[in-house]
C-alpha positions as CSV (number, residue, x, y, z in Angstrom):
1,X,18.1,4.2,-35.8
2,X,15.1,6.6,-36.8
3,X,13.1,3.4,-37.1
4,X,14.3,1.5,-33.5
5,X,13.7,4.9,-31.8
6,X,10.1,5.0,-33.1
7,X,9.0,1.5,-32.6
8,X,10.1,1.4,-29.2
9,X,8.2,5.5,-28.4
10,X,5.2,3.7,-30.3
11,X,5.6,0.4,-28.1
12,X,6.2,2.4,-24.6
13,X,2.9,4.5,-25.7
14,X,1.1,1.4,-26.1
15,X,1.9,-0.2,-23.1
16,X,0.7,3.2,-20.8
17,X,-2.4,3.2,-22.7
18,X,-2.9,-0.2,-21.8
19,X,-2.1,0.2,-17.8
20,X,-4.5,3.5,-18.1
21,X,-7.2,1.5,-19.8
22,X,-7.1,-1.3,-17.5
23,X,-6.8,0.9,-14.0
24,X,-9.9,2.7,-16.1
25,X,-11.5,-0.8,-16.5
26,X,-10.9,-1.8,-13.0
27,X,-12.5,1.6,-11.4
28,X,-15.3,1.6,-13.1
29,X,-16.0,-2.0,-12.2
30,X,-15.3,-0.9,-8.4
31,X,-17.8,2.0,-8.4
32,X,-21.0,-0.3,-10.6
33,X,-23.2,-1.7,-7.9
34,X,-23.8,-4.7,-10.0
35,X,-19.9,-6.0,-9.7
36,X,-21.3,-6.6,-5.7
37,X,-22.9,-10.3,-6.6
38,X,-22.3,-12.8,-3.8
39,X,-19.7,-14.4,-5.5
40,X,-17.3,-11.4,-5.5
41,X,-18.2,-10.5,-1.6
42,X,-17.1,-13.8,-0.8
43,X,-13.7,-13.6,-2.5
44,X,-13.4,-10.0,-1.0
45,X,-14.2,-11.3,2.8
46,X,-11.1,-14.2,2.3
47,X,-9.1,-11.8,0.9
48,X,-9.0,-9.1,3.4
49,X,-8.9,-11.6,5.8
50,X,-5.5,-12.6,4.1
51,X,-4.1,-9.9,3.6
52,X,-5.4,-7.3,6.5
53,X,-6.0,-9.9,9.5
54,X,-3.8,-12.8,9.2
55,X,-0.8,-10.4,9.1
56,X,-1.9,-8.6,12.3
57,X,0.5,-10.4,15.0
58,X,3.5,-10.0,12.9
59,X,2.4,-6.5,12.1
60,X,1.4,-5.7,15.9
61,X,5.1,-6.8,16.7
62,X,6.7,-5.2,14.6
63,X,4.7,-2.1,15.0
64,X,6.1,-1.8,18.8
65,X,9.6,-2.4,17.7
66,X,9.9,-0.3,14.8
67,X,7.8,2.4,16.6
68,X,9.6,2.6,19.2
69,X,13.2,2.6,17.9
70,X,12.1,5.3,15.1
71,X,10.1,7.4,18.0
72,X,13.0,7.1,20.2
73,X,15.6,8.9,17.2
74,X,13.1,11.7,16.3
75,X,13.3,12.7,19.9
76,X,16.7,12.3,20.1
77,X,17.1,14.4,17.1
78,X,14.8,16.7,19.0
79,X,16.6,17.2,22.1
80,X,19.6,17.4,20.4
81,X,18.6,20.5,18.4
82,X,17.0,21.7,20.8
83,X,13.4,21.1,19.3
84,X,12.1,19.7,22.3
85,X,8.6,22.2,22.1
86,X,7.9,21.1,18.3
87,X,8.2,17.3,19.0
88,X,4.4,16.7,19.5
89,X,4.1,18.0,15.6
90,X,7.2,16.6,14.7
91,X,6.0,13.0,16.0
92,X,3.0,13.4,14.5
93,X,4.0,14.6,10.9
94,X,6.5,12.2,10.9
95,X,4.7,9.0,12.0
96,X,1.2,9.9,10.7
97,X,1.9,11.6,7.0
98,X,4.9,9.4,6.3
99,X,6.2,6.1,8.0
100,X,2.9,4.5,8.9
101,X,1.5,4.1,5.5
102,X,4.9,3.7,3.7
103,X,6.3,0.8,5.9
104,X,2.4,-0.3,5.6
105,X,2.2,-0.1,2.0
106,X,6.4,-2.4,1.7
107,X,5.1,-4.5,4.4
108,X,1.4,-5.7,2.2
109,X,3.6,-5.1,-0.9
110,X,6.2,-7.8,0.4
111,X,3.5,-10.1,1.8
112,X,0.4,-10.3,-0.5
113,X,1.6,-8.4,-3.4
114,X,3.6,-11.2,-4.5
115,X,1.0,-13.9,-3.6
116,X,-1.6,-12.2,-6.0
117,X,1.4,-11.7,-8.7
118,X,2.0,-15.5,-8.2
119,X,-1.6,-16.1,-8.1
120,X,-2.8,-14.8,-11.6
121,X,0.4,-15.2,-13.6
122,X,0.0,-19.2,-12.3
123,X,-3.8,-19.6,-14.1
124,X,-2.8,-17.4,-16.6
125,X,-0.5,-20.4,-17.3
126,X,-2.5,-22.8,-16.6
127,X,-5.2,-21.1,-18.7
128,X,-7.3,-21.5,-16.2
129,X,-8.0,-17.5,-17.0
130,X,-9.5,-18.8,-20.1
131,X,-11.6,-21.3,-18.6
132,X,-13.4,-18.7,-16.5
133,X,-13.9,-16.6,-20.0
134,X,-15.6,-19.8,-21.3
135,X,-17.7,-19.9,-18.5
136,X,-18.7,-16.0,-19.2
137,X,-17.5,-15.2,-15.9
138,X,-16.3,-11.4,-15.8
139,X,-12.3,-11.9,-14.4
140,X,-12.4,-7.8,-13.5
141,X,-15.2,-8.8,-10.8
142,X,-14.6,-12.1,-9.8
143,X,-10.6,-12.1,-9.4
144,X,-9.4,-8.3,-9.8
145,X,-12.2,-5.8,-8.1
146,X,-12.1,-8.0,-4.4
147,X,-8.2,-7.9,-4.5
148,X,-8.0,-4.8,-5.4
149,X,-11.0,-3.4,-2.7
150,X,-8.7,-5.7,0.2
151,X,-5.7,-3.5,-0.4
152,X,-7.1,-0.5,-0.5
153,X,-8.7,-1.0,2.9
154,X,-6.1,-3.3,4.4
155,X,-3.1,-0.5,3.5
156,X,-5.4,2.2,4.7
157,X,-6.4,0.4,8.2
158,X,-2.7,-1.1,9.2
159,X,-1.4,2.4,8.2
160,X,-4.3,4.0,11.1
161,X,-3.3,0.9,13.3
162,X,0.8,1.6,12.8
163,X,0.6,5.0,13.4
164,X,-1.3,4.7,16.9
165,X,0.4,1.8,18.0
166,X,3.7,3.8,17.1
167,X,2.4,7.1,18.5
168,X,1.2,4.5,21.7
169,X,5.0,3.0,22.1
170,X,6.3,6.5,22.1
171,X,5.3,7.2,25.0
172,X,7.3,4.8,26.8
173,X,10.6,6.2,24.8
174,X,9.6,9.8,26.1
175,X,9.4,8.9,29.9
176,X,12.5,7.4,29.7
177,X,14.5,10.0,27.5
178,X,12.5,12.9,28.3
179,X,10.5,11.8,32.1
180,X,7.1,13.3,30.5
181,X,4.2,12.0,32.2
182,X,1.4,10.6,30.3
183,X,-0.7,13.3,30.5
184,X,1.7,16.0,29.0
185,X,2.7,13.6,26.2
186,X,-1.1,12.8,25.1
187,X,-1.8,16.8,25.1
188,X,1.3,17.7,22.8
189,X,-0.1,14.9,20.6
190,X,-3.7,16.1,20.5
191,X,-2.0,19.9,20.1
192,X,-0.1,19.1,17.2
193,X,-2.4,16.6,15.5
194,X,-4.7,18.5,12.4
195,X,-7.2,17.2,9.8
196,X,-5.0,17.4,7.8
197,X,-2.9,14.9,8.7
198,X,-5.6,12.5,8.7
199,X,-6.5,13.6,5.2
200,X,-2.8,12.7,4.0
201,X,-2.9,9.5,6.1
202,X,-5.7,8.3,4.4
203,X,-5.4,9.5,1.0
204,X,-2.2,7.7,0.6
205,X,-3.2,4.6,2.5
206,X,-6.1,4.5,-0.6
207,X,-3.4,5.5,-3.2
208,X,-0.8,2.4,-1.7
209,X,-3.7,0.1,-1.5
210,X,-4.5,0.4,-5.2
211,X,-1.3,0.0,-6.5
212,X,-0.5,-2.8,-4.2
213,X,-2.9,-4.6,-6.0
214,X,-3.5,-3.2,-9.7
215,X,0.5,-3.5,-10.6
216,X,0.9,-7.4,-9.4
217,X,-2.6,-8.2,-11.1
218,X,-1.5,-6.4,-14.6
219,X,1.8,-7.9,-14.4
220,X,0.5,-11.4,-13.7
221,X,-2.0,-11.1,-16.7
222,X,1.0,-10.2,-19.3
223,X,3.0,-13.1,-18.0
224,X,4.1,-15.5,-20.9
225,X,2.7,-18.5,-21.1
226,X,5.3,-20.9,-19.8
227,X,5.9,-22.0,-15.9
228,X,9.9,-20.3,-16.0
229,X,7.8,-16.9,-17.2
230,X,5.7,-17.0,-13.4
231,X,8.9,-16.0,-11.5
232,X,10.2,-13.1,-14.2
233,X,6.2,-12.0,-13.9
234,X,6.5,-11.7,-10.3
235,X,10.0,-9.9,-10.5
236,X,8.9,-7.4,-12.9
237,X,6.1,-6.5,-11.0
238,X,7.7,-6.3,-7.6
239,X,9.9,-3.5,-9.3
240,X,7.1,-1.6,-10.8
241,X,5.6,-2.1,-7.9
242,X,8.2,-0.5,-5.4
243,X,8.8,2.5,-8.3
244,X,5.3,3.2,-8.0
245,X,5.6,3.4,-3.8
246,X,8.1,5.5,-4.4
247,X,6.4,8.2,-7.0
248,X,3.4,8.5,-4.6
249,X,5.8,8.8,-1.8
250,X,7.7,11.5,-3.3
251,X,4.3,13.3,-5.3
252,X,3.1,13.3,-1.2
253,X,6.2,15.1,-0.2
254,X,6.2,17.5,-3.0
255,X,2.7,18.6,-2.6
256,X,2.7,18.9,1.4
257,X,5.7,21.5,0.6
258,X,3.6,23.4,-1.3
């Protein structure tokens, strides 16, 4: 029992040195100016495009729908409780610091997380991995760096998009509920907005981004190499990847209660 209990500490030990070592690997290769050949800007310019601007009609829709359904309980809740002087902050907190970039983050998670899960785990099968070795061409910048960089600022920009075009929507759910005139409605926004909540939008827009992208691409390298492996790859990393939202979701919480 001694012995199961200490190969499986020494094997769970191993394994978080390896996901440090390649986030490590991967960070490095963002910030070295020579990762930027034309190669890798080309990948990076396709894959934003995937995952930031082919999404934006679906996203724009459901922006407006979602926006306004959500915006219209908060200030239901408000009136109800008679909050109805803190709902510019309350709007505001709650669209800006939290829903925007978490329904961001499941939305890109849903959408291109899998793809680039798919996407790896599929050459590392096909060892086409290993043919890009052979050809000495460095995997963290050609295939990892732009895919990583197109999360980062496609979760950060659709989470600044969502939360204006939810903030936008609201509107029309307050002169309805509420009859507030435009003017009123855009001053208890600007009252009750602070740096601060820009700070927290973008700082977990970054943090969402990365691990959109890092999780799918370490779980697709450490897929087996057999075809029925590329689905459990891409299931294994979906999970990681949602417990991961989660964590910075709830480390956000936690440290804006401080």
């Amino acid at each position: 029992m001694l012995e199961r209990i200490g190969e499986k500490t020494l094997s769970s030990l191993s394994s978080i040195f390896d996901v440090l070592r390649f986030i490590f690997l991967c960070l490095v290769h963002i910030l070295l100016p020579s990762s930027y050949n034309p190669a890798m800007i080309m990948v990076l310019v396709k894959q934003i495009y995937f995952t930031a601007v082919g999404i934006l009609p679906l996203f724009f829709f459901m922006s407006v729908i979602f926006g306004s359904i959500i915006i219209g309980v908060v200030i239901s809740l408000a009136m109800q409780y008679g909050l109805q002087e803190n709902i510019g902050s309350i709007l505001v907190s709650f669209s800006v610091d939290e829903f925007a970039p978490f329904f961001t983050a499941l939305l890109i998670s849903l959408r291109s997380s899998t793809a680039v899960n798919t996407e790896i785990a599929t050459m590392k099968v096909n060892h086409e991995l290993d043919t890009l070795r052979e050809y000495r061409i460095d995997l963290i910048d050609y295939l990892f760096v732009p895919r990583i960089i197109s999360g980062i600022v496609s979760v950060t920009s659709l989470s600044i998009l969502f939360a204006i075009i939810m903030l936008a929507s609201g509107y029309i759910v307050a002169l309805f509920m509420m009859g507030m005139d435009l003017h009123t409605y855009k001053m208890l926004l600007l009252q009750a907005i602070e740096p601060k909540d820009l700070i927290v939008l973008i700082s977990k827009g970054v943090a969402f981004g990365f691990v959109t992208m890092v999780i799918p691409i370490y779980s697709g390298l450490h897929a087996f190499d057999s075809y029925t492996a590329i689905p459990i790859s891409v299931l294994n990393g979906m999970v990681k990847l949602f417990i991961a939202i989660f964590v910075i979701e709830v480390t956000s919480l936690l440290l804006q209660s401080l």
